[in-house]
N, C-alpha and C positions, 0 to 999 in steps of 0.2 A: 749390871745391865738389866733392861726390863724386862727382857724376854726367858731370862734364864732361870729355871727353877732348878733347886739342887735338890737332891735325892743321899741324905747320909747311910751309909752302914756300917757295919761294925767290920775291926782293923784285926791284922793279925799283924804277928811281927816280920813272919816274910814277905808279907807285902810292904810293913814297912822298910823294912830292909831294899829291897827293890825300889820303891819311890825313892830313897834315898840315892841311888843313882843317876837321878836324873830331878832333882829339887836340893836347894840347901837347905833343907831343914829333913829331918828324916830322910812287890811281889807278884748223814746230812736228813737236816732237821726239816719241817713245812716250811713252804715257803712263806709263806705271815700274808699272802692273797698280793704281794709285788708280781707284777710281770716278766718274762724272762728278760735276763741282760741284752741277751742280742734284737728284743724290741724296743729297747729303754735306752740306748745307746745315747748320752750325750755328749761325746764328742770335746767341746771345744769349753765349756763353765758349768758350774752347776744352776741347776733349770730353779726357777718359783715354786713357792710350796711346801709341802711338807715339815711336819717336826721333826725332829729328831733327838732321840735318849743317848747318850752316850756318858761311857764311864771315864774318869778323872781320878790323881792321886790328889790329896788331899792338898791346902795351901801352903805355900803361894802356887806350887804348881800349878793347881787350875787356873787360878788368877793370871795367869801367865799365860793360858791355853784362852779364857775367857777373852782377857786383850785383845788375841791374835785371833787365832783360829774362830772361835764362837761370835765374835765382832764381824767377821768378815762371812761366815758363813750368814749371818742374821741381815747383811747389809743387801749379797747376793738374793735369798731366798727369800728373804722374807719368813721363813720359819722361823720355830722358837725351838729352843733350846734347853729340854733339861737334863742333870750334870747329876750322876749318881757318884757319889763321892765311897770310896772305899777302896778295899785290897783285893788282889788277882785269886785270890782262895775263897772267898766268897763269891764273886763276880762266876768264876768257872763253874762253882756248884748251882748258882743259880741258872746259868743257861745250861747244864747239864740237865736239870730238871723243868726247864721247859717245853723240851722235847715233846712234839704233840699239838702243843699251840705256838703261840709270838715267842719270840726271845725277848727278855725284857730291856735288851739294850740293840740300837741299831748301829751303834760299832763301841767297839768295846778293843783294849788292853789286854796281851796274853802278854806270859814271860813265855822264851822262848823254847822249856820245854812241853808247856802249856798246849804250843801248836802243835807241837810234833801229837800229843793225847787228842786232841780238837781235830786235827786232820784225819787221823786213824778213827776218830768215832763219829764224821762226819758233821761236827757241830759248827764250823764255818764252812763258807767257801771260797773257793778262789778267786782273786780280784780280775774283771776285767777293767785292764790297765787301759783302757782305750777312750772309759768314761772318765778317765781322768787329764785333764786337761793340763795339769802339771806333772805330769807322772816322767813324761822324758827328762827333767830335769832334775829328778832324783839321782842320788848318788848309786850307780851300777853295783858298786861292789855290795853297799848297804842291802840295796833290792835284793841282789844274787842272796844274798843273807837266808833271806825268808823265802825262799823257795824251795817246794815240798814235793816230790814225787812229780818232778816238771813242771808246777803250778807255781806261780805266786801268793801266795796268802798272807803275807804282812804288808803293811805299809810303813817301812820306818819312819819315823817323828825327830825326836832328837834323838842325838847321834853321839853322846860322850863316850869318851877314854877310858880306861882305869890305867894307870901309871902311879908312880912313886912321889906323892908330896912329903916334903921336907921343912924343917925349919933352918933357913938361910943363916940366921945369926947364932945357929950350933954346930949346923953343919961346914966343913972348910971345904974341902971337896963334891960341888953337889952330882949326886948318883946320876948315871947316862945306860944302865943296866941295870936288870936285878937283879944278877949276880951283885952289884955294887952295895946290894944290903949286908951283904958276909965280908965287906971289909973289917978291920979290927978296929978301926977309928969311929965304926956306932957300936962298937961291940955294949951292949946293956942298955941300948937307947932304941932299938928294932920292934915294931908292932907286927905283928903274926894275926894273919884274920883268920878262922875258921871257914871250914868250906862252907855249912850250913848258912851262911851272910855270903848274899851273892857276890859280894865285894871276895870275899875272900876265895870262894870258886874261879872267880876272873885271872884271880893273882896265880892260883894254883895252873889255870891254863896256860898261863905266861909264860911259867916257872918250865913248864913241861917244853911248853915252845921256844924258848931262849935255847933252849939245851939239844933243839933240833928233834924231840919225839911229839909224838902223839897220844890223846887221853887213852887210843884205844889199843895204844903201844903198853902190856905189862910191864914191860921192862924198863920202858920210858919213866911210868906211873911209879915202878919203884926206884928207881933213880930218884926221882921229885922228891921223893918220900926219906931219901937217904939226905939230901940236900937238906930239909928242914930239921934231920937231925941234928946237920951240922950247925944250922942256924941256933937252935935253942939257947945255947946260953947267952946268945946276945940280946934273944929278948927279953922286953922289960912289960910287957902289955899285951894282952889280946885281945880286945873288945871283938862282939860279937854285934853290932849295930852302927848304926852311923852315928851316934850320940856320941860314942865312946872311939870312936877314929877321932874325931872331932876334938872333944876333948884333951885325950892324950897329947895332940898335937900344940893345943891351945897352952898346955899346961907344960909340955918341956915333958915331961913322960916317956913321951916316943920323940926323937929327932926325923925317923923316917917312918912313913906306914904307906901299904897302896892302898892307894883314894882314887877316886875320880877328878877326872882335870876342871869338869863344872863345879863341883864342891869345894876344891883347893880353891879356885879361880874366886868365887866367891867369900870362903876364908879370908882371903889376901885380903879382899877388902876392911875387913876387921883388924887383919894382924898383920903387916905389912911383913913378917918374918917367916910368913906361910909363901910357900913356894911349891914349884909342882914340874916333874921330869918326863918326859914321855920318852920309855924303851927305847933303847937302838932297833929293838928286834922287835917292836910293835906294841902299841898301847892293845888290852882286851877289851873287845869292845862291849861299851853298854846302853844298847840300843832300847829307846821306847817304843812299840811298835804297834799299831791297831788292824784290828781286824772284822770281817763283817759275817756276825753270826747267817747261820743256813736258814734259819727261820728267824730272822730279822723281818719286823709288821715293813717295815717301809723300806725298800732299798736304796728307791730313790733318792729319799734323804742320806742315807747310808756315804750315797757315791758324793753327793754333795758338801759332806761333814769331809770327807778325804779330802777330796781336792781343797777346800779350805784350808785344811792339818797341813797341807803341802807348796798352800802358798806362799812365796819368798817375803810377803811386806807379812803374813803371820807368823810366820816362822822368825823373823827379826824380833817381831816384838818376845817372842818365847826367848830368843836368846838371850836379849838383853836385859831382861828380869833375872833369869835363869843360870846365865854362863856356860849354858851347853852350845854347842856346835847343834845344826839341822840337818837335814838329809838335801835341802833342795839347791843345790850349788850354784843357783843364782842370787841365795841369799847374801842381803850385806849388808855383813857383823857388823856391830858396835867399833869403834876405835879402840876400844879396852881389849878387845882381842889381842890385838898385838904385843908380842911376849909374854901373852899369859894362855891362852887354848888356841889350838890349831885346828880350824877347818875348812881343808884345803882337802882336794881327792887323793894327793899324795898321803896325807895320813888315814884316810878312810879307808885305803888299798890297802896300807901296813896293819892295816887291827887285824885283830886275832881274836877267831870266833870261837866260843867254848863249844865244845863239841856234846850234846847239853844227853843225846841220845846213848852215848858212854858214859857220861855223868853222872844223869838221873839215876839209872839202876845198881849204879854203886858206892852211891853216897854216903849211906850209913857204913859199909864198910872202909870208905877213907877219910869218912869222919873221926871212926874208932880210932885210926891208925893217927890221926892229928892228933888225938885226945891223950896214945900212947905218947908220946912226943911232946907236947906241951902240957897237957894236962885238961881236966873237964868231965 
């Protein structure tokens, strides 16, 4: 597109790890001189004008958001569009160190323990949801997600799974639980993520929720923990990225691993042998979700790039590049959808959110505890 200049930076791995979620291929400040929201109120579309900077995961991801979202915001407004391409570890530290002047993105990508650090040190702010003119047709459960001390400060985007992909033509029985990976019939054929790989934090929540506790349950937590003892000898792989779920799966290595239902979904398309389960007891979910820095130069653009990200013919095009589900439940999926990802609000109510504020602060030690148990 003409209007769009890209902005690259350098990648970490848990950012890629996180794009990887949500792409098949591969993580209060001045006001920047915007007027307050309750002057700026639009209401019903986004207004003419303004640029707007926002961040993106690298391609086709953006390609996908470019399609959709950036197409449609650029046809609205008439602004232009540039795309700072990089990872949520860079991106935080840079508007951590803006503080003082602009934020150098006027919406931007947190993972979601990201907000939980951004809200407490005031580096976004809370959206009003009023300037958005699609905002009621967002998915409630999703929204309720990203709500912080009474506020809303996310906007979710797409909306994927993480459940159990499989190989159909190893597997005879295909899994409907995650207990269903401790059966004896994958025994040596089980991929085991680490938690440090957001995929594998996702699994571990699941793990904890299928079994009726909570992360911030100890007892819960070591239950989990006794569970993947039992699992160990079955497995045969542990990749620590999306490359290597991938892989494994391509290769016959692992017959089952949890993935993402956009990932698998897209797989399938290569491997017609790649398949993909979604929990009885609820896929975890992995939400991509933006937000608009405190000192963001232009807000107004800001409100206008959401409602865009939120609009159901963008949102179609992201999906049907992509394979992920959207937030805007008027959106309508591809025909490919059907029996292969589900986005419907009965599975957006079944996800299962990690609870990232238990998490975060005890990751290295139930990482160790993975590491005792598998090894690393």
């Amino acid at each position: 597109m003409k209007h769009v200049r890209t902005l690259a930076l350098a990648g970490t791995a848990l950012a890629l790890a996180l794009a990887g979620c949500a792409a098949p291929t591969t993580d209060g400040g001045a006001d920047g001189g915007s007027e307050p929201a309750e002057e700026t109120t639009t209401g019903d579309a986004p207004q003419a004008g303004g640029d707007v900077t926002v961040t993106l995961y690298g391609d086709p991801w953006a390609a996908a958001v470019q399609a959709g979202a950036v197409a449609a915001f650029e046809e609205e407004t008439g602004g232009a569009v540039e795309v700072a391409l990089g990872d949520n570890a860079t991106w935080f530290a840079q508007l951590r160190a803006s503080q003082g002047g602009d934020a150098p993105f006027d919406v931007m990508i947190l993972l979601p323990e990201q907000q939980i650090q951004a809200v407490e040190e005031g580096l976004v702010e809370p959206i009003d949801t009023s300037r958005l003119s699609n905002w009621d047709d967002v998915a409630p459960s999703l929204a309720e997600a990203f709500e912080q001390d009474g506020e809303q400060y996310g906007v979710p985007f797409s909306a994927g799974g993480l459940g159990i992909a499989y190989r159909k033509d190893l597997v005879e029985t295909p899994p409907t639980a995650w207990s269903d990976m401790w059966d004896p019939e994958y025994a040596g054929h089980v991929a085991a993520l680490p938690l440090t790989f957001q995929a594998g934090a996702q699994w571990f929540a699941g793990l904890v929720h299928e079994e009726g506790g909570t992360l911030d349950d100890p007892a819960a937590v070591d239950a989990a923990f006794g569970r993947l003892e039992e699992l160990a000898p079955a497995v045969s792989v542990t990749p620590n990225n999306a490359v290597g779920v991938q892989t494994a799966l391509q290769q016959g290595s692992a017959w089952l691993a949890p993935w993402w239902d956009g990932r698998a979904a897209a797989l399938a398309q290569e491997d017609p042998n790649i398949a993909f389960a979604y929990p009885e007891s609820g896929a975890t979910a992995a939400v991509t979700t933006f937000y608009v820095p405190a000192n963001a130069p232009d807000k107004d653009a800001s409100y206008a790039f959401l409602d865009s990200l939120l609009d159901p013919g963008a949102q179609a095009e992201f999906a049907e590049a992509m394979w992920y589900p959207t937030s805007n439940v008027t959106t309508e999926f591809p025909a490919a959808f059907e029996g292969a990802v589900s986005a419907d609000l009965e599975t957006f109510d079944s996800y299962v959110f990690v609870d990232y504020a238990t998490l975060t602060p005890n990751l290295t030690d139930w990482q160790n505890r993975w590491n005792e148990i598998f090894g690393g």
